[in-house]
N, C-alpha and C positions, 0 to 999 in steps of 0.2 A: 365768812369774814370779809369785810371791808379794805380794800388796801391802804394803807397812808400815802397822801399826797403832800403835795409841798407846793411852798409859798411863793409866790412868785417874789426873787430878789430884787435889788437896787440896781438899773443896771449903770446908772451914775458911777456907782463903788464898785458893781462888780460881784466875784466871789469873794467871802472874805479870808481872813488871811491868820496862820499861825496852827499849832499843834492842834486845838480845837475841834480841827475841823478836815474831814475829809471829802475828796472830789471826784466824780463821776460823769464819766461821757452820759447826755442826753438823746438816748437811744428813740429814733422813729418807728415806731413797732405798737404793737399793740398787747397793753398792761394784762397779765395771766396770771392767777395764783394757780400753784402745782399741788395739788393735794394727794396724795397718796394714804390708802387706809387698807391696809389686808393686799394687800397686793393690784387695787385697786385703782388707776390712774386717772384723774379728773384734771380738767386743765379750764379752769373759771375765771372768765371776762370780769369785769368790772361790774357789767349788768347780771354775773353769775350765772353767764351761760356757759353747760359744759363743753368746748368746742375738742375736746382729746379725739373724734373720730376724726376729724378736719387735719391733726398733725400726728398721723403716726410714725413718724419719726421720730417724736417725744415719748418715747412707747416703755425706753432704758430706764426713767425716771420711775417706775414701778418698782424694780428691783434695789433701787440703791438702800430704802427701808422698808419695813412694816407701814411706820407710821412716820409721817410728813407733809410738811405745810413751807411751800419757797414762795420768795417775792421776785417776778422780774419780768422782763418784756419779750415778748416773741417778732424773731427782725427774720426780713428777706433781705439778701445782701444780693445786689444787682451790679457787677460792676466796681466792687468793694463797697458800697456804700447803702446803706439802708433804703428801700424802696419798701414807703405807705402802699401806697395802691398794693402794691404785689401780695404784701402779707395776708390787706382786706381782702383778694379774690382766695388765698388758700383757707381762712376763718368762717367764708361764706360755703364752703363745698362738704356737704353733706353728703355723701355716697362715699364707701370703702374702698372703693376700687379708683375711684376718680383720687382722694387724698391718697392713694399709696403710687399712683400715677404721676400727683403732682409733687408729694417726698421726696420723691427722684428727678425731676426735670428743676422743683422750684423752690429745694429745700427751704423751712425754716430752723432758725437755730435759736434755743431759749437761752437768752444772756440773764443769768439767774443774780441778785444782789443784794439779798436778805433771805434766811432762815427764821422760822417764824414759829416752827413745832418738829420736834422727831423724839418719834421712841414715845409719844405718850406725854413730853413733858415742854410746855409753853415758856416759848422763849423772849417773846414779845416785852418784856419788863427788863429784860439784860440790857445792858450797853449798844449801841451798834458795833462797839470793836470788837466786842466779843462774839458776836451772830458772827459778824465779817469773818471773825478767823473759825471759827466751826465751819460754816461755809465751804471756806478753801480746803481743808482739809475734807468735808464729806465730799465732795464733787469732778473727782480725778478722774479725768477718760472716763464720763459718759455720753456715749451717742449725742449728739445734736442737742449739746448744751456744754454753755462756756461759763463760767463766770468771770466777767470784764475786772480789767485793772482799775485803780484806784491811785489816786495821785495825792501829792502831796500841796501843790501849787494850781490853784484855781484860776491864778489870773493869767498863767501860759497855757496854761487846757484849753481856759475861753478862747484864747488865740487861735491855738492852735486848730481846735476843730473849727473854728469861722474858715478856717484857710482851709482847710479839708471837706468842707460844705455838711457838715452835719451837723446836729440840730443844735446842741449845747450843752450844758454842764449843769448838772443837779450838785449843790454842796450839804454834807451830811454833818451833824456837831455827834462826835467820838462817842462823846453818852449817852444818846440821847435814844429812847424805849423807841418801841413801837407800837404806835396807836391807830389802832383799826380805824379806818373810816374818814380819821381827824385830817385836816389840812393844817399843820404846825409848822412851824418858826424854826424847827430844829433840819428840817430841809426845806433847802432854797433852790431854786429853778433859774436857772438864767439860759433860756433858749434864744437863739438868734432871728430865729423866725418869730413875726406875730402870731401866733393859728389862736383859732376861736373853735370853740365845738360851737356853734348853729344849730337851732331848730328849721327845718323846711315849714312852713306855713301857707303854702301856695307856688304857682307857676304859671306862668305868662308862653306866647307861644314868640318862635323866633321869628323879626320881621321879616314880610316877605314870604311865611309858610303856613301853611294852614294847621300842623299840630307838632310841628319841632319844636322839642325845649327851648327854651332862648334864657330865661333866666328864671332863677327860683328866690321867692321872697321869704325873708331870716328872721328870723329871733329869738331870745331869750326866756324861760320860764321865771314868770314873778312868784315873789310869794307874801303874804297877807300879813307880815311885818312877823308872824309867831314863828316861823321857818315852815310853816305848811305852802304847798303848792299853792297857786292862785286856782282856780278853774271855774268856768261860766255855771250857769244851771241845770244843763247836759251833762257835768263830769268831766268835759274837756279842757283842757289845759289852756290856758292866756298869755299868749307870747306878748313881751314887748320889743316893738320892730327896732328892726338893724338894717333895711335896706336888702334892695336886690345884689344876687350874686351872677352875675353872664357869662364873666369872662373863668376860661379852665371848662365850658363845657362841651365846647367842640370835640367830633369824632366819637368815638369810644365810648368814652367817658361821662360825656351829654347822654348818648343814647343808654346807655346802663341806665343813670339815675331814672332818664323819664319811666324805663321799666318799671324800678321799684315804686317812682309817684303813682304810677299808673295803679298801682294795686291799692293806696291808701283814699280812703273813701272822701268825699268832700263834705263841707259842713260851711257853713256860714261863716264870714270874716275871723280871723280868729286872734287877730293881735288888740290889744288895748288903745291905739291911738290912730285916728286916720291917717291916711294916705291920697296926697293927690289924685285927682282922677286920671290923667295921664300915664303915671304910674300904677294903678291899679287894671287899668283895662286891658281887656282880653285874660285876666288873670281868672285862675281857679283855684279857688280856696281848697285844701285839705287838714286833714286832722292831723295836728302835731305829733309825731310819730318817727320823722325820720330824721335823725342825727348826722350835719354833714361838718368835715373842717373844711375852716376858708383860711386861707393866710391874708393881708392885710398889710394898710401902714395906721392900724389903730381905728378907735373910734373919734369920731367929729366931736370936738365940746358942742355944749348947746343944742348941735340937732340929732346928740346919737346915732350916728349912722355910721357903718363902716366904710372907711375911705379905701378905693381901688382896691377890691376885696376880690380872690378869685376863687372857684371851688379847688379842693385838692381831694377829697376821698371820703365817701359815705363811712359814719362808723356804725360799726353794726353790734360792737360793742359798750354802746353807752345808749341807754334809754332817754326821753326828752326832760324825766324827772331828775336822772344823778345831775345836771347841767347846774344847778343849784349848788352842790357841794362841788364839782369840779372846775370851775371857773374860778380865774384867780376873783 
């Protein structure tokens, strides 16, 4: 199953407002369905990767049923506050011993916010207020899972977590099903950050080095007006460009990514519209493949390009295909 995302709101208006509608912190984390079957725990990304050996600390989540399907985000709290990077470094660790190593130094906590199946029987067609309250009640003291409050007042939430530095306020409408996959109207998203998921397409080296990252060229996957992918004659995928990203990849963080560039193979230009030659040189083109967020102050009318765009964190949970449906 697909998860349901939501629309991005007005942020003119805001959340909206009255009994309708219920509101939720916009957790920085990375989206996991909890599946549970036979005593069996799976914890699947977005791109339906099982990553449950990566968090065994979510391990409780086995025992609560037989059978079970939750919706919600898995967060590193750094400092009280949600740290991306931290979560992608524990989602990337494949070894048993390294995730029960970092359980304990760098726990994560699954903030759970939809039930979705138990016992055999599909909940997806109920109300949300009704999952909400099954929810609360099946979820009492388990291990390294919360499930987050719910407010009444959207437009002091927004406030308030702008003033607390976290990400934003997803608003839910009270009846509203759940629809695998769909991105609907019945939640709305009002994040205070710009982020974009990006496709990597290339990289350039830093001036002044002979093979330091210095910045990686972005873009989006088209598609051919029917909702299919675009992709050239090879099968490869056709980005349309968004502009270089530089800035956010000093230290660390630069040199991880070029790790992972370093593995994805090269291939021929791969976005649909040229690019100055100044901008293009010293660049090496690669196969779309690697999913990063950049936060931003939006894209340029006219030249599509994102403005003052910095890297923030490779997702390793989203393929260069879902970027189609997950974009607002």
């Amino acid at each position: 199953m697909r998860p349901m995302l939501a629309t991005p709101g007005d942020a003119r208006t805001g959340p909206p407002s009255g009994p309708s509608w219920a509101h939720e912190i916009k957790w920085d984390g990375i989206r996991v369905l909890a599946d549970v079957r036979d005593g069996r725990l799976r914890l699947l990304t977005r791109g339906e990767r099982d990553i449950a050996v990566a968090l065994p600390e979510l391990r409780a989540l086995a025992g609560v049923a037989q059978d079970l399907l939750l919706d919600g985000e898995a967060v590193t709290m750094i400092a009280g506050r949600p740290s991306f990077s931290h979560v992608v470094d524990r989602v990337h660790t494949s070894s048993p011993t390294a995730a029960a190593q970092l359980a304990r130094t760098r726990p994560v906590t699954y903030l759970v916010f939809d039930l979705l199946r138990l016992d055999g029987m599909d909940l997806t067609g109920l109300p949300w207020s009704a999952r909400r309250s099954a929810l609360e009640d099946l979820l009492r003291d388990v291990a390294g899972v919360q499930v987050p409050p719910v407010y009444d007042d959207g437009g002091q939430l927004l406030a308030a977590t702008a003033e607390q530095g976290l990400e934003g306020v997803v608003s839910k409408r009270r009846s509203s099903t759940y629809q695998p996959g769909s991105r609907s109207t019945d939640w709305l998203k009002f994040p205070h950050r710009d982020h974009l998921s990006v496709v990597v397409g290339g990289w350039r080296v830093q001036t002044g080095t002979a093979a330091r990252l210095g910045a990686v060229h972005v873009g989006l996957p088209l598609d051919d007006g029917t909702g299919t992918v675009l992709r050239d004659d090879a099968g490869r995928l056709r980005l349309t460009y968004l502009g270089r990203v530089g800035s956010g990849l000093a230290g660390r963080a630069g040199a991880q990514l070029q790790t992972l560039l370093e593995q994805v193979p090269p291939v021929p230009y791969p976005f649909t519209t040229d690019i100055p030659r100044p901008e293009s040189a010293g660049s090496t083109w690669l196969e779309p493949r690697v999913v990063i967020d950049v936060a931003s102050l939006g894209i340029t009318p006219g030249l599509g390009r994102l403005r003052q765009p910095s890297f923030q964190g490779v997702r390793p949970d989203l393929d260069p295909s879902d970027l189609l449906e997950v974009q607002p």
